[in-house]
C-alpha positions in Angstrom: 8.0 36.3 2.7 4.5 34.8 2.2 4.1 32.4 -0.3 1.8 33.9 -3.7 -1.5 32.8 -3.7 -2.6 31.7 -7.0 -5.9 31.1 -8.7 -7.2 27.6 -8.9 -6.8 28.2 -13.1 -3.4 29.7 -12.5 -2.3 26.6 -10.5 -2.9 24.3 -13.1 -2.1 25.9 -16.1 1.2 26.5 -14.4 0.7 22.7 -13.6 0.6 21.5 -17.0 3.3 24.2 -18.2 6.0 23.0 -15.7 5.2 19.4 -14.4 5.8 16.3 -16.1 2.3 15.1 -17.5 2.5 11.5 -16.7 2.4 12.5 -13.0 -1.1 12.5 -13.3 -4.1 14.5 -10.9 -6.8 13.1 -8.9 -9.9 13.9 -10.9 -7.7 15.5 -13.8 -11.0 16.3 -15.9 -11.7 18.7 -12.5 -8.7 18.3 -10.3 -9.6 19.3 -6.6 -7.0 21.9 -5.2 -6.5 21.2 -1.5 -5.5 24.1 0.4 -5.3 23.3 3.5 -6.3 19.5 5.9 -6.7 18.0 9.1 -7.1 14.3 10.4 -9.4 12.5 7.5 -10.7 16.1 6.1 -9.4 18.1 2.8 -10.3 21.7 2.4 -10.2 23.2 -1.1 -9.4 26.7 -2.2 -13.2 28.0 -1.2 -13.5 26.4 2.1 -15.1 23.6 1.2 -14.9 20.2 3.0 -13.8 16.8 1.4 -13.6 13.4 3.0 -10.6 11.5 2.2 -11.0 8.1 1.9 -7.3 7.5 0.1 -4.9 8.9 1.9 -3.3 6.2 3.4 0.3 8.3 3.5 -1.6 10.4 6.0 -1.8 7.6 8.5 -2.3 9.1 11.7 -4.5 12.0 10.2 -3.7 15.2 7.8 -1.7 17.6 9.7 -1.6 15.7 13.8 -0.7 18.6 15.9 1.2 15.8 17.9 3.7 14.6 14.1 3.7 18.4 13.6 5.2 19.3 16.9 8.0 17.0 16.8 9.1 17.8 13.3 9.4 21.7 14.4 11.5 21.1 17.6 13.5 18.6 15.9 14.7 20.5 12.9 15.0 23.7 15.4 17.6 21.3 17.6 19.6 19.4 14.9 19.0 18.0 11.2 22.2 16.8 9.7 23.8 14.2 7.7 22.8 10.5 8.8 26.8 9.3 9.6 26.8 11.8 12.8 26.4 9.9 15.5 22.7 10.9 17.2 20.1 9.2 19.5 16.9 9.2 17.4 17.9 6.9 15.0 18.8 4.1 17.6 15.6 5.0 19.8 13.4 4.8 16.9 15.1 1.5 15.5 14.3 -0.3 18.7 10.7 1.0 18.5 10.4 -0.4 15.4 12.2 -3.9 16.8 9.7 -4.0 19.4 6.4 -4.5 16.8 8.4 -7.1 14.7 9.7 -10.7 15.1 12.9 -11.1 17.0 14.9 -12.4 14.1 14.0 -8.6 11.7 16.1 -6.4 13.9 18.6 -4.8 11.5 17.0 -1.8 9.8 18.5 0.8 7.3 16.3 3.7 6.9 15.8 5.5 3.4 13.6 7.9 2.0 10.5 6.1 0.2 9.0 2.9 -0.3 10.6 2.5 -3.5 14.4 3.4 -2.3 12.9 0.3 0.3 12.6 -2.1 -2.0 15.4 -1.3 -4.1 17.5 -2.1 -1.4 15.6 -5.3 -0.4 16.4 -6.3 -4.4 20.3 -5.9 -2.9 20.4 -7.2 0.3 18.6 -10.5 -1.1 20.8 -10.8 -4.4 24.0 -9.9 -2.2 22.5 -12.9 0.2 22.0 -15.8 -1.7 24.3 -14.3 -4.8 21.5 -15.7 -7.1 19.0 -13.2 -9.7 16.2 -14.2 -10.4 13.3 -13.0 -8.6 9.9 -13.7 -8.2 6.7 -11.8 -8.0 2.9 -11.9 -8.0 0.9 -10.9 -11.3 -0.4 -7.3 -11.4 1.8 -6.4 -8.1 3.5 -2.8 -7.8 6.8 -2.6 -5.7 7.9 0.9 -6.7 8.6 3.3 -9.6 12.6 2.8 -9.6 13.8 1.3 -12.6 15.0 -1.8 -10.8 11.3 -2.2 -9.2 9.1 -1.5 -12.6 11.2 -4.8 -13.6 9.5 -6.5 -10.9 6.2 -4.5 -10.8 4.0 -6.9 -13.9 1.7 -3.7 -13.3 4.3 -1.8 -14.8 6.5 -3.5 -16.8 3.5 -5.1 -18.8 2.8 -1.4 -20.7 6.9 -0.8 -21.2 9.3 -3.1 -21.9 8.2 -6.1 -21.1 9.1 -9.2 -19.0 13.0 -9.6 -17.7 14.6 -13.3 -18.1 15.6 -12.8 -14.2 11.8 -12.1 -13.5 8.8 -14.9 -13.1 6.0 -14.2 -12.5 3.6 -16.3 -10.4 -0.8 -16.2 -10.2 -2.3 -13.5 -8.2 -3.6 -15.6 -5.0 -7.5 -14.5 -6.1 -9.8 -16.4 -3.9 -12.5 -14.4 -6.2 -11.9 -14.5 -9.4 -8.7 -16.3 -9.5 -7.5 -19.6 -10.4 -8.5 -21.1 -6.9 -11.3 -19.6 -5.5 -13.8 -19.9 -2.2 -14.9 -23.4 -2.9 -11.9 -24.3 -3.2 -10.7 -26.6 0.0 -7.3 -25.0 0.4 -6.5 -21.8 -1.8 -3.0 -21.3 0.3 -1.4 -24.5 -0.1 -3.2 -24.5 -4.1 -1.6 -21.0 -4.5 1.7 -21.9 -3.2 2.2 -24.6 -5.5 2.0 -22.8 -8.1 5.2 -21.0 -6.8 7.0 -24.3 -6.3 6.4 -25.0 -9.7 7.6 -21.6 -10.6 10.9 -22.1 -8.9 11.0 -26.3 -10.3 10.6 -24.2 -14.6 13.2 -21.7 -13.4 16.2 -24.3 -12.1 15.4 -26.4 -15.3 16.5 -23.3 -17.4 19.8 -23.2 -14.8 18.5 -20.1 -13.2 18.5 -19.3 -9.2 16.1 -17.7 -7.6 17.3 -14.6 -4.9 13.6 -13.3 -3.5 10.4 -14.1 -4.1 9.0 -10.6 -3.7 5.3 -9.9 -2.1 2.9 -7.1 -1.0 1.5 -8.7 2.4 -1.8 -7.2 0.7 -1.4 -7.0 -2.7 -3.2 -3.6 -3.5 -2.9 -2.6 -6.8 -4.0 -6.1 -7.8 -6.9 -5.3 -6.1 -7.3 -5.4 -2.4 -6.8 -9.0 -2.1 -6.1 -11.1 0.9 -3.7 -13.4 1.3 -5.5 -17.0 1.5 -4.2 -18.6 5.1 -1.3 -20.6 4.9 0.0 -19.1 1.3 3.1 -17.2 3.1 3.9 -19.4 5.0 4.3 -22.4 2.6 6.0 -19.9 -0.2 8.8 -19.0 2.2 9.6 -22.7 2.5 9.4 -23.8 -1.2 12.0 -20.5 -1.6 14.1 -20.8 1.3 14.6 -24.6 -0.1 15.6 -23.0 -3.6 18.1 -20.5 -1.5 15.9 -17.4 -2.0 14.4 -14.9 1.0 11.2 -14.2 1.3 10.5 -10.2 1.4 7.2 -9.1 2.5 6.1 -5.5 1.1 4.5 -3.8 3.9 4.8 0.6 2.6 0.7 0.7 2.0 0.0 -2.0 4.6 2.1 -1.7 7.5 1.9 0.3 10.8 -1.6 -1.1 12.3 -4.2 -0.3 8.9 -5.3 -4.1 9.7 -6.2 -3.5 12.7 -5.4 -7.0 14.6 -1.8 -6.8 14.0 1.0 -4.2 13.4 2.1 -5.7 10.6 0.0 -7.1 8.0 2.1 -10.3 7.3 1.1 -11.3 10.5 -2.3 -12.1 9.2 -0.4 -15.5 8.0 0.0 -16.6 11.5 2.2 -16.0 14.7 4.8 -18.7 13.4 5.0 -16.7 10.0 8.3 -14.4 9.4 9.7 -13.1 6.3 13.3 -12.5 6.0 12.9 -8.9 5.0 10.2 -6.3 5.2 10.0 -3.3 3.4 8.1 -0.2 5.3 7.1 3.5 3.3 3.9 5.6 3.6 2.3 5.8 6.5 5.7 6.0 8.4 6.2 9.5 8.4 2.7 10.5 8.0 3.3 12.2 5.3 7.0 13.2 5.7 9.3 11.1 3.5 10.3 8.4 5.7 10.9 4.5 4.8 12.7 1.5 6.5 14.0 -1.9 5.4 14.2 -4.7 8.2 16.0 -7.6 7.9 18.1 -10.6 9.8 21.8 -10.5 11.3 22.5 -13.0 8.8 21.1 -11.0 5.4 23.0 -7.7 7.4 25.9 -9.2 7.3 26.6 -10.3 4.3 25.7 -7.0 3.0 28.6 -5.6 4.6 31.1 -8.3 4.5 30.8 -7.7 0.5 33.3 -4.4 1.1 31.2 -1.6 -0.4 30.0 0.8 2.1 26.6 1.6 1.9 25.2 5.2 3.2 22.2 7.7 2.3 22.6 10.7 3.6 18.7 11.7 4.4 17.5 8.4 5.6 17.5 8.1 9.6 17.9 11.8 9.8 17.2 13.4 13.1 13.9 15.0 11.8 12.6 12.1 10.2 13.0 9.7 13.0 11.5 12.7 15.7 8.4 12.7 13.0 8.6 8.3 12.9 8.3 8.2 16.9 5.4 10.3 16.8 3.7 8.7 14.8 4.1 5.3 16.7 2.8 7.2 20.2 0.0 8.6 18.1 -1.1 5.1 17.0 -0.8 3.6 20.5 -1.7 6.8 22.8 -5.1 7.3 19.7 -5.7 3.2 19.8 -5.5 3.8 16.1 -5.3 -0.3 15.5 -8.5 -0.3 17.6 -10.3 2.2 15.8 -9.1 0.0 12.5 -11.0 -2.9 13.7 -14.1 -1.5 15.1 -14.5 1.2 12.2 -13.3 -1.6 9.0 -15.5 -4.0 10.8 -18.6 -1.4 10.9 -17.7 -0.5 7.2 -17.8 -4.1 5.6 -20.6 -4.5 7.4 -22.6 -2.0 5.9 -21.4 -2.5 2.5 -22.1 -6.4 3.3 -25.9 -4.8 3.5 -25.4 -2.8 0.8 -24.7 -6.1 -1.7 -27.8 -7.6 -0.9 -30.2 -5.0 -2.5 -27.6 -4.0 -5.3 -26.6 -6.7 -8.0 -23.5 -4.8 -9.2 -21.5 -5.3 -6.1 -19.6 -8.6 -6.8 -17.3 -8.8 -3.5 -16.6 -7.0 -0.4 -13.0 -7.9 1.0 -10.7 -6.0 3.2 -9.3 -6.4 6.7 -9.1 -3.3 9.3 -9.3 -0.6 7.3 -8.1 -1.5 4.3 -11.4 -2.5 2.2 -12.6 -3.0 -1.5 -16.0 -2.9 -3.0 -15.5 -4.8 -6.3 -18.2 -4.2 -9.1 -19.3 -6.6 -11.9 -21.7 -6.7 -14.5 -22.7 -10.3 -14.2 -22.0 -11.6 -10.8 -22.1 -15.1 -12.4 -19.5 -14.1 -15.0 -17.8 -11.4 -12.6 -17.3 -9.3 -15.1 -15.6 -6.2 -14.3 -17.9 -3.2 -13.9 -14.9 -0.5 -14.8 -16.8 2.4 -16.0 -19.5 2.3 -13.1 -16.7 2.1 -10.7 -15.1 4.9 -12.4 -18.6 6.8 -12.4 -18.7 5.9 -8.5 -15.9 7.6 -7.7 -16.8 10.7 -10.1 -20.1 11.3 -8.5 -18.7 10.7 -4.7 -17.1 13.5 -5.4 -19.1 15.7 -7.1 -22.1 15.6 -5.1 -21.4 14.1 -1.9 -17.2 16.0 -1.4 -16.3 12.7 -0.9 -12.9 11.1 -2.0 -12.2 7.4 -3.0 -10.7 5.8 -6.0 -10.4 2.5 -7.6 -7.5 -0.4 -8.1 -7.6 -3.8 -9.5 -6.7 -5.5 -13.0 -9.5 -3.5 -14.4 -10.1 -0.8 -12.2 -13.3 -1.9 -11.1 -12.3 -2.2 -6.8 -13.4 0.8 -5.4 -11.0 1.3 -2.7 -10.9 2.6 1.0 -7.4 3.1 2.7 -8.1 6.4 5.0 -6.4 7.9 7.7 -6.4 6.2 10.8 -8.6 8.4 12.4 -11.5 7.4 10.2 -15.0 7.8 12.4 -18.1 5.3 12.3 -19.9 8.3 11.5 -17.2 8.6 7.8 -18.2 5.3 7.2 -21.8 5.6 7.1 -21.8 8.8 5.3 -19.5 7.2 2.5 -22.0 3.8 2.1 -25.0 6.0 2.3 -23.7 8.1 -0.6 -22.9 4.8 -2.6 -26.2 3.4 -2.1 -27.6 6.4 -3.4 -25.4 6.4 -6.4 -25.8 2.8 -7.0 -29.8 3.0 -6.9 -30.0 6.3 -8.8 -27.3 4.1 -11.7 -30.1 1.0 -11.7 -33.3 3.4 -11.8 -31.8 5.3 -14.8 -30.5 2.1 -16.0 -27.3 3.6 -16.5 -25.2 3.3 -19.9 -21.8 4.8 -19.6 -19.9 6.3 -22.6 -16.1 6.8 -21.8 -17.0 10.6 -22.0 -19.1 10.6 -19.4 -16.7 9.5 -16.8 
C-alpha cells in the first residue's frame, strides 16, 4: 500500500499536533518539505531544487545508488540480531582498522553518535576507574543524558555544571584567549588543561577522559591550533585519563588530507578512543567506537557483558562498506581538498570588499564564514548571519545554517560530492546578499529574521 500523500499544511499541522516541539524545523517560520533528493540536491513538494550545504549525515550524497544497492540486497539476504555470528561485521571492522592507527583496532558498533560517546564515557571510567571528565567550552558530544553533562552547550541552559565535569577554554585562535599573534596557541592552549587537571587533584578528584571534538563544531568551526592534542594527551595520560577524540561530524575524509580529522595534529598523534556517527551510514543509523586492546580489555574483565542488539547488524555494516568504496572509488577526500580549497578561496575574496566578514576558517570541506560588526572588536554579527541564511534560501534555494557561541558562523559541511560549480553559486549568492545588506544599510529587528 502506497504511502498518503499529504499537503505541505497537512504535514505540519500534523507536525506540531504529534511531534515533540523542541525537535525543532529548519526554517520553522517556513519549513522546507523535502520530498524527494539526490547527491548534494533537495527537492521539495513542487519540484523545486535546493542546494544543501548542511547535510553532512549525507556524506557520500542524498540517496547514492551505490549505499542504496547494498542496503536492499543485504536486508533481502539476512538482518538479525548482532550476537549471530556473520561476516560483515568483521570485514567492515578491518576496513575501518585499515584508515586508523595500529594501536585503535577494537571497535563496538552502535546506533548514533550519541550511543558512541556514551560508551566512550564507560570504557574510559571502567579504564582508569577515575570520574571526572574533561571538556572544551561550548562543545556538544551528544543529547544522552550522560553526554548533555559533558556538552557546556547544553548543560549551560539546564541544570548546570556537574562536580565530575571541568571545563577547559575553547582553543580560539580568533577570538579566544590566545590568538594568531600569539607564538604558540597549542602549547598556550594546553596549559590551560594542565592547570585544569593540577585545580582538580587539589580538590582530591581524578580525572578519567578528557573529552574533544577533533573539530569542535558547534563552538564554531574552529581548528585545532598544531600541537594542542598532542600535548593534552600527555598532561592527561600523566593524570591517568584517555584521551577520546570526537570524530561523528568530522570523520570519514570531510578534511580532505586525512581520513580522520585528528590526524590534522600530526602523524605521531593517537587518541586512545575515537568516537565515529554521521556520515558513516550515509544516512542510515550507523556509529562506531574505536579503541586500544588495553581500554577493551578492561571493559570486559569488569564481568558485565555488554551487547546492542542493532549495532553491527548485517544491513548496517553492507550500507558502512559502501560507503568506504564510494569515498575511495568517487576520490571523495580529493574532491574535499580541491572543492574546500576553491571555496575558502573565494570567500577569502569575498572578505576583502565586505567589512562584515570577520574570519574565514575551515579545512577540506568543512568551512565557516564568521560575521562581526566591528572587525576590531569582533563582535558577533548574529542577526545578519541569521538574515544570511534566511535569504539563501529564499531567493537563491540555497541551504546553509549557522553555529558558534552566538550564532554568527555561517557554516558549510555538504555532501561529499559538493561541485566547484556549488561553491561558486553559494559565494556568488552571499556577495549579493552581503552588498544588497550594506547598500540598504541593513537594520535587523528580530522579526525580520
Amino acid at each position: 500500500m502506497a504511502l498518503e500523500k499529504l499537503r505541505k499544511e497537512e504535514t505540519l499541522a500534523m507536525r506540531k499536533r504529534l511531534i515533540g516541539q523542541s525537535l525543532r524545523l529548519f526554517y520553522s517560520e517556513d519549513p522546507v518539505k523535502i520530498v524527494r533528493a539526490r547527491g548534494q540536491y533537495l527537492f521539495d513538494e513542487s519540484g523545486k531544487r535546493y542546494l544543501d550545504c548542511i547535510s553532512n549525515v549525507h556524506h557520500v550524497g542524498h540517496c547514492h545508488p551505490r549505499i542504496t544497492k547494498a542496503a536492499a540486497a543485504q536486508m533481502e539476504l539476512l538482518n538479525t540480531n548482532s550476537r549471530f555470528l556473520h561476516d560483515n561485521i568483521v570485514l567492515y571492522a578491518d576496513r575501518l582498522a585499515a584508515t586508523l592507527p595500529e594501536r585503535l583496532c577494537v571497535f563496538y558498533f552502535v546506533n548514533s553518535g550519541s550511543e558512541a560517546n556514551d560508551l566512550a564515557l564507560r570504557l574510559s571510567r571502567q579504564y582508569t576507574q577515575h570520574e571526572d571528565v574533561i571538556v572544551i567550552d561550548h562543545a556538544y558530544h551528544g543529547h544522552l543524558m550522560s553526554l548533555i553533562d559533558i556538552s557546556p552547550y547544553k548543560f549551560r541552559k539546564l541544570a548546570g555544571q556537574k562536580e565530575w565535569v571541568h571545563v577547559a577554554p575553547l582553543p580560539d585562535t580568533y577570538r579566544g584567549i590566545y590568538q594568531e599573534g600569539h607564538p604558540n596557541p597549542g602549547q598556550a592552549y594546553a596549559d590551560t588543561v594542565k592547570d585544569l587537571i593540577e585545580e582538580v587533584h587539589s580538590k582530591g578528584r581524578k580525572i578519567s577522559a578528557f573529552f574533544a571534538e577533533s573539530l569542535p563544531s558547534v563552538g564554531g568551526h574552529i581548528i585545532l591550533p598544531q600541537g594542542y592534542s598532542k600535548k593534552v594527551a600527555e598532561y592527561v595520560r600523566s593524570a591517568g585519563g584517555v584521551f577520546v577524540a570526537d570524530e561523528v561530524q568530522t570523520g570519514f575524509g570531510r578534511v580532505g588530507n586525512h581520513f580522520w580529522a585528528f590526524q590534522l595534529q600530526g602523524e605521531d598523534f593517537c587518541p586512545d578512543i575515537v568516537t565515529m556517527g554521521k556520515p558513516m551510514g550515509n544516512g542510515h543509523p550507523l556509529a562506531c567506537v574505536a579503541t586500544t586492546a588495553e581500554i577493551a580489555r578492561a571493559f570486559t574483565d569488569n564481568g558485565v557483558e555488554y551487547f546492542n542488539t542493532f549495532g553491527g547488524n548485517p544491513v548496517s555494516c553492507a550500507i558502512g562498506m559502501a560507503v568506504l568504496d564510494v569515498i575511495e572509488e568517487e576520490d571523495l577526500r580529493g574532491n574535499a581538498i580541491r572543492v574546500g580549497a576553491h571555496l575558502k578561496d573565494l570567500l577569502a575574496k569575498l572578505q576583502t570588499r565586505h567589512e562584515i566578514i570577520g574570519d574565514i576558517r575551515g579545512v577540506g570541506l568543512f568551512v565557516g564564514l564568521e560575521l562581526v560588526t566591528d572587525k576590531e572588536k569582533k563582535t558577533p554579527a548574529t542577526e545578519r548571519a541569521a538574515w544570511v541564511v534566511k535569504r539563501l534560501k529564499e531567493e537563491h534555494q540555497i541551504c546553509v545554517s549557522t553555529d558558534g557561541p552566538w550564532e554568527s558562523v555561517v557554516k558549510f559541511k555538504p555532501p561529499m560530492c559538493f561541485s566547484m560549480e556549488d561553491a561558486e553559486l553559494v559565494v556568488q549568492c552571499i556577495d549579493g546578499i552581503l552588498t544588497d545588506m550594506k547598500a540598504n544599510d541593513l537594520k535587523l529587528e528580530k522579526e525580520d529574521i
